[in-house]
C-alpha positions as CSV (number, residue, x, y, z in Angstrom):
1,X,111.7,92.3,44.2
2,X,112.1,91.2,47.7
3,X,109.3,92.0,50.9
4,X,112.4,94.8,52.2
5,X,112.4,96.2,48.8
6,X,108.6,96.7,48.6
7,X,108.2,98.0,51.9
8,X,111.4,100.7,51.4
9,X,109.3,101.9,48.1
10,X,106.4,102.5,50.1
11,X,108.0,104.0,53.0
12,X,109.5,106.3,51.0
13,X,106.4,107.2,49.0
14,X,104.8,107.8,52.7
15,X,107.7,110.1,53.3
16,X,106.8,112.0,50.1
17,X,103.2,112.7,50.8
18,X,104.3,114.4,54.2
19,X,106.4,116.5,52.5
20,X,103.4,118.4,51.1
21,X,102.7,119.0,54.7
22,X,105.8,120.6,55.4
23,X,105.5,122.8,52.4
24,X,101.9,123.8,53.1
25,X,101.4,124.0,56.4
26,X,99.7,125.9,57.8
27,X,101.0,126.6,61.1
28,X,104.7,126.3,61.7
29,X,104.0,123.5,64.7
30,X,102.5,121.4,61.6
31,X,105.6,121.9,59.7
32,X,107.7,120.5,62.7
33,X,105.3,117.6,63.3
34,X,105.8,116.9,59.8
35,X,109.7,117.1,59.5
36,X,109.8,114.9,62.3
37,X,107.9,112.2,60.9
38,X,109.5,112.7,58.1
39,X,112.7,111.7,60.3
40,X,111.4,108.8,61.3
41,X,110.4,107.2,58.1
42,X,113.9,108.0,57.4
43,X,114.5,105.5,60.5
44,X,112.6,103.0,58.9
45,X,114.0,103.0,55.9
46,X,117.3,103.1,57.3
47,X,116.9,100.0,59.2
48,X,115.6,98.4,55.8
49,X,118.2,99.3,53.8
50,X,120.4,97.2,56.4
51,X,118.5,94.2,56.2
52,X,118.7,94.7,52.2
53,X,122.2,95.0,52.3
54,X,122.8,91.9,54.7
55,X,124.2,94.5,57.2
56,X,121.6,95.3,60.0
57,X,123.8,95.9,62.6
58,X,125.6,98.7,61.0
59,X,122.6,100.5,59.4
60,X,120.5,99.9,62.7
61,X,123.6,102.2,64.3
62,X,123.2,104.5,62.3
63,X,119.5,104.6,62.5
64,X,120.0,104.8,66.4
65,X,122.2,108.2,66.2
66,X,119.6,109.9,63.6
67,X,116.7,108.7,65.7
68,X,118.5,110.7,68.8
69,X,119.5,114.1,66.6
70,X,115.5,114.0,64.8
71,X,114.9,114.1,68.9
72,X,116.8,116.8,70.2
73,X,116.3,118.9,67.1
74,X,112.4,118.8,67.5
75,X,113.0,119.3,70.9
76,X,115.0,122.6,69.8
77,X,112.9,123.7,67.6
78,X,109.8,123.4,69.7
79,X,111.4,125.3,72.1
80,X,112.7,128.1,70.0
81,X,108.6,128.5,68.6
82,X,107.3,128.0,72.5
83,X,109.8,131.4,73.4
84,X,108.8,133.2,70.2
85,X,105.3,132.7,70.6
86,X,105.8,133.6,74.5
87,X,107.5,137.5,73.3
88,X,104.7,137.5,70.8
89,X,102.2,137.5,73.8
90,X,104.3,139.7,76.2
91,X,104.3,142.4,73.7
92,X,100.6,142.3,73.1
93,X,100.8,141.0,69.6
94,X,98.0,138.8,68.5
95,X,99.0,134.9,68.4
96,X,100.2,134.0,64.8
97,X,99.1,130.5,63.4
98,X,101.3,130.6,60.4
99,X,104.9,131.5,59.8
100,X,105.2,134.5,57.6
């Protein structure tokens, strides 16, 4: 088993022990923060499976666009909570930490 081998395995069992944080929670800014990171060990383990493969240049394109749409979808989402939470306060309701 070769050094890119081992460190795809353990990228991908880091992945894994986020997901429990984008199951649990417990606010819905937690389960963002985690889906992204979750994104960008997706990166990483893009860019290894290239090197696996022989074929960095290609994978390390694709990693490029995925890195950019993780980006502007946290960005997106982020702002879609920031204007929820903003009629939340407007209307008087008390500030939610968790998504119900």
């Amino acid at each position: 088993m070769s050094l890119q081998m081992v460190c795809a395995v353990l990228v991908l069992v880091a992945a894994l022990a986020v997901l429990y944080r984008v199951i649990v929670g417990p606010t819905a800014l937690d389960r963002v923060m985690a889906v992204n990171v979750i994104g960008t060990k997706t990166i990483v383990l893009l860019a290894l499976i290239g090197f696996i493969y022989g074929r960095p240049e290609m994978f390390l394109d694709i990693a490029l666009v995925y890195a950019l749409i993780n980006f502007i979808a946290t960005i997106a989402v982020l702002r879609y909570l920031e204007g929820l939470a903003r009629r939340r306060l407007e209307r008087g309701e008390p500030e939610a930490g968790a998504v119900p």
